[in-house]
N, C-alpha and C positions, 0 to 999 in steps of 0.2 A: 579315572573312571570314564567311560566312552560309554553315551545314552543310545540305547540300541537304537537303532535309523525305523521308523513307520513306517510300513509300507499301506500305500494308496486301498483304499478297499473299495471292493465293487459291493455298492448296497442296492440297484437294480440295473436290470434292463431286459428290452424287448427280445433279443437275443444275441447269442453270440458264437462268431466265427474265427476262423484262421485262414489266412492266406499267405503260405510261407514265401510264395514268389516275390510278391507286390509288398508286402508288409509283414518280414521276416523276424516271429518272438516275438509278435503283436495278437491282442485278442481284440478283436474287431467287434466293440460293443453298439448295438443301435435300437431304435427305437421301434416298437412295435405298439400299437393300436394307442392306448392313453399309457403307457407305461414305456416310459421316458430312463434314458441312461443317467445313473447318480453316482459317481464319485466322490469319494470322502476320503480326506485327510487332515489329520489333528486341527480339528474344529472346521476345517474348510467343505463344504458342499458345493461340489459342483453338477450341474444339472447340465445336458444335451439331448442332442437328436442323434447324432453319431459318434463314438470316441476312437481312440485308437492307440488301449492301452499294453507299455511295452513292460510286464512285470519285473523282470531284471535290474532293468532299466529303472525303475521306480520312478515312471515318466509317461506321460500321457498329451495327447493331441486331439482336441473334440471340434466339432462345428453344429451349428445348427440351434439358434435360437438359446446361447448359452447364457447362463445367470449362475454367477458367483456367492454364495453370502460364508460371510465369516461370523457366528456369531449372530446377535440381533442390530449389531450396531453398523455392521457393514454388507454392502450389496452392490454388485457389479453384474452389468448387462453386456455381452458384445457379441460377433459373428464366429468366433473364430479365437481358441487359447491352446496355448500351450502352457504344461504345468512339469515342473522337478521338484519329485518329492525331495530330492538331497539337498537341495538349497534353496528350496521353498521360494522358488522364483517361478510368478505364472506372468509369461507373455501374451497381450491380449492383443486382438486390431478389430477394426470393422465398428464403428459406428458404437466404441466403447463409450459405458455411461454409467460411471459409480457414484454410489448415494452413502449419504452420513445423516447422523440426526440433524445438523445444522448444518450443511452443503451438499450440493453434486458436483461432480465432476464430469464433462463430455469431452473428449479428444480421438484422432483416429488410431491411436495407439498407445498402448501402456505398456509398463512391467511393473508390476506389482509385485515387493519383496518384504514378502510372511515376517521372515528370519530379521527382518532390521524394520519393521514396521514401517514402511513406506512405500508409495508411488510415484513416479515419474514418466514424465514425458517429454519428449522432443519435436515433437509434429503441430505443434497446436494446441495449446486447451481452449478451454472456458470453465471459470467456477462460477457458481450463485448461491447465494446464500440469501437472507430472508427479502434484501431490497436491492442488494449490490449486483455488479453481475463484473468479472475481473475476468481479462484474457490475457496469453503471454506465448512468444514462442514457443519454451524449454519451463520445465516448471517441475518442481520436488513435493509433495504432498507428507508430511510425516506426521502419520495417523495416531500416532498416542499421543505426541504434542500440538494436536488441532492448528500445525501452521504448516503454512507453508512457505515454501522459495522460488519467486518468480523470476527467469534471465529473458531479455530477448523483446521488448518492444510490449513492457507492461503497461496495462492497461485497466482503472479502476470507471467504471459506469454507475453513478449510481443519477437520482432522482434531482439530487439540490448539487451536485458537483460531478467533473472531471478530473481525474490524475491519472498524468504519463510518468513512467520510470524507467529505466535502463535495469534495475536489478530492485529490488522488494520481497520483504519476507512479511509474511500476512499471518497473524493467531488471529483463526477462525472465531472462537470461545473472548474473545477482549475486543476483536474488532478493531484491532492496531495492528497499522501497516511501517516499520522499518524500510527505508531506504537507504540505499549508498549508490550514487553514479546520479546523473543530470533527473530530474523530477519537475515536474508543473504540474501545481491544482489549479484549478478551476471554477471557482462559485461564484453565487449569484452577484455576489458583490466583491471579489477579493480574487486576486491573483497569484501564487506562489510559487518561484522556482527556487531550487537547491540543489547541493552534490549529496547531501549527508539528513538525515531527521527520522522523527517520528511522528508518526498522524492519528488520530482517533478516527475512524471513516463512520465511526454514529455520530459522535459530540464534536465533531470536525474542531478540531482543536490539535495544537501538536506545537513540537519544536521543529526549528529547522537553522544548520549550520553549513558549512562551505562554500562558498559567493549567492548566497543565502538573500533574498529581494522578494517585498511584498509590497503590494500594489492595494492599495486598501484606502478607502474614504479617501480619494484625490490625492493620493498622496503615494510616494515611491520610497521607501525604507528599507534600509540596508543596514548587514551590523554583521559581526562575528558569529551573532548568536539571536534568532527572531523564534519568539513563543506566539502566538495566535490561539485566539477563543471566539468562536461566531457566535455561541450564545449571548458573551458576556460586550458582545461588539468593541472586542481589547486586543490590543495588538501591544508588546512591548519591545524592546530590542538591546543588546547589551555589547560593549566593547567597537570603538569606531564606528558609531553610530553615524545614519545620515539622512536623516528627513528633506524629501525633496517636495514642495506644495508647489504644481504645474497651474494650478488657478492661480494661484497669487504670488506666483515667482518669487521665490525665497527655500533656503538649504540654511537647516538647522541640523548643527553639529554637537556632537558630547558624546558620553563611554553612557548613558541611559538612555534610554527614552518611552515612551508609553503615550500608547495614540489611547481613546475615550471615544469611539463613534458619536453614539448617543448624545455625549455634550461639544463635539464640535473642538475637541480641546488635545493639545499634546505636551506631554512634559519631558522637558530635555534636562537632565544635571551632570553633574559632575564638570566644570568645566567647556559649559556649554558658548557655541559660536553658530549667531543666527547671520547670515546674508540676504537680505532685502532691495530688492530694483526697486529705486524710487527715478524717477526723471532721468530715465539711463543712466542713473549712476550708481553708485554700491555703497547701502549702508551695510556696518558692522556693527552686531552685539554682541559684547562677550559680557560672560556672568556665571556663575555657578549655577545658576539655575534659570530656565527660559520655559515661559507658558504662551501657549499659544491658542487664543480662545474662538470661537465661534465660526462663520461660514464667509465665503471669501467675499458678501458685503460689509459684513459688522468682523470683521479681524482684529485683534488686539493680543500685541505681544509684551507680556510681562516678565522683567529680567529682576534677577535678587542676588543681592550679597555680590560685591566686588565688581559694581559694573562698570564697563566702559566702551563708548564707542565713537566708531571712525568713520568719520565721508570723506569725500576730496576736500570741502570748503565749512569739517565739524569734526571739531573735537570734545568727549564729555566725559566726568567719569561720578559717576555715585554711589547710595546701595541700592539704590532700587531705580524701574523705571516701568514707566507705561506707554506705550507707541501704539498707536490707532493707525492701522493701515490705507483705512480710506480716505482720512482727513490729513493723513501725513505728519500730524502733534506728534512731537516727544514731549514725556514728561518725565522730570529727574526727581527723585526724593534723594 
């Protein structure tokens, strides 16, 4: 069964000519006093000041002051389109600027394709949406799945953070941004880069994995696998973990770990190994479990279950222990 092909319909114009020389099989539709050239096709309206429709052809070329809309939910403004009814591909350029309920889009060039619901561009964008504002080389728009695919030197603006990507796919409607290839955010307090994750760009929150480093409350955290929350000022980290504290010199190791903004505090298990510069020298704790509490005057590391540890001129091993950074006291239970 073969769905008969539409053809393009003229629903007005100012008037209309033929020029078989210059524009041969074309009816040269334009604009005459407030009545403006309307093309229509399955559901598409298109509005000009000139066209240059080739009926055969089922294919048309307009300029002057063009506006697209599909429907109520889609609208596109530019200088200059080309449109084929048979593959329901319209080529736009000129200061293109399409609108959604929840973003616009401005680039100097599009194709927009009907038949596979989506746009793209290779010149440039820029999207916005309610507070963000994301730009990208090359970029995919696909219009019934409100996401997009950003390639090329992406780039997310918004009011509380920055993030750069090499490659990002964006749902509009969830306000999660996918990454694969090198990424840094950027907020007011926290730093993140990664090869691989996912982000919340409202509740800025997200996972992040492949040489995956966060920079968050004085501190440099690395792991397999790094989840972050601003609201909840939590940071955790999983598998080859490695807490680095640049105030108070010391790298705290384990396969867990969970930073606590708020309380100044981090917890390291499974097999956890803390390193501490005391007097240029290297203490070692090891323990199943390592807590490390407060701000780098009042510091205290508390280690449990199977502990032991090592200096050059100290050996100790118990279940539990408390170590005060400032005063330099071990104490063994």
């Amino acid at each position: 069964i073969f769905e008969e092909e539409k053809i393009i319909e003229i629903i007005q114009a100012g008037s209309s000519t033929q020029n078989e020389i210059k524009f041969p099989g074309a009816n040269i539709l334009t604009k005459m006093d407030e009545t403006r050239v309307h093309l229509f096709h399955e559901g598409a309206l298109i509005k000009s000041d000139i066209s240059y429709f080739y009926p055969k052809k089922n294919f048309f070329t307009a300029r002057g002051g063009i506006i697209f809309t599909q429907g109520d939910s889609l609208k596109m403004t530019c200088d200059y389109i080309e449109y084929d009814g048979e593959s329901k591909i319209a080529f736009a350029w000129g200061n293109v600027f399409l609108k959604r309920p929840d973003m616009t889009l401005s680039t100097d060039s599009l194709h927009l394709d009907r038949l596979n619901s989506k746009a793209y561009y290779e010149t440039g964008g820029i999207i916005r949406d309610q507070k963000t504002k994301l730009t990208s080389r090359k970029g995919v728009y696909y219009i019934d799945q409100k996401k997009y695919r950003f390639i090329n030197k992406v780039k997310i603006d918004d009011p509380e953070y920055d993030l750069k990507s090499n490659s990002l796919d964006y749902f509009t409607e969830l306000n999660k941004a996918f990454f694969n290839g090198k990424t840094k955010i950027i907020g007011e307090d926290y730093t993140i880069f990664c090869e691989k994750g996912s982000y919340d760009t409202e509740l800025q929150k997200g996972s992040f994995q492949k040489n995956a480093v966060l920079f968050y409350d004085n501190k440099e955290i690395e792991g397999d696998s790094l989840f972050f929350e601003k609201e909840k000022n939590y940071a955790s980290a999983t598998n080859n973990v490695k807490i680095t504290d640049t105030i108070n010199k010391s790298i705290i190791n384990g396969h867990f770990g969970e930073i606590f903004k708020a309380k100044d505090s981090a917890i390291i298990t499974r097999r956890a190994v803390s390193m501490n510069i005391l007097d240029k020298d290297s203490l070692y704790i090891h323990a199943d479990t390592l807590v490390a509490l407060g701000n780098d005057k009042k510091r205290i590391i508390k280690a449990f279950y199977d502990v032991r540890i090592f200096k050059s001129d100290l050996r100790g091993k118990s279940d539990s222990l408390h170590f005060n950074e400032n005063s330099g006291i071990i104490k063994l239970f």
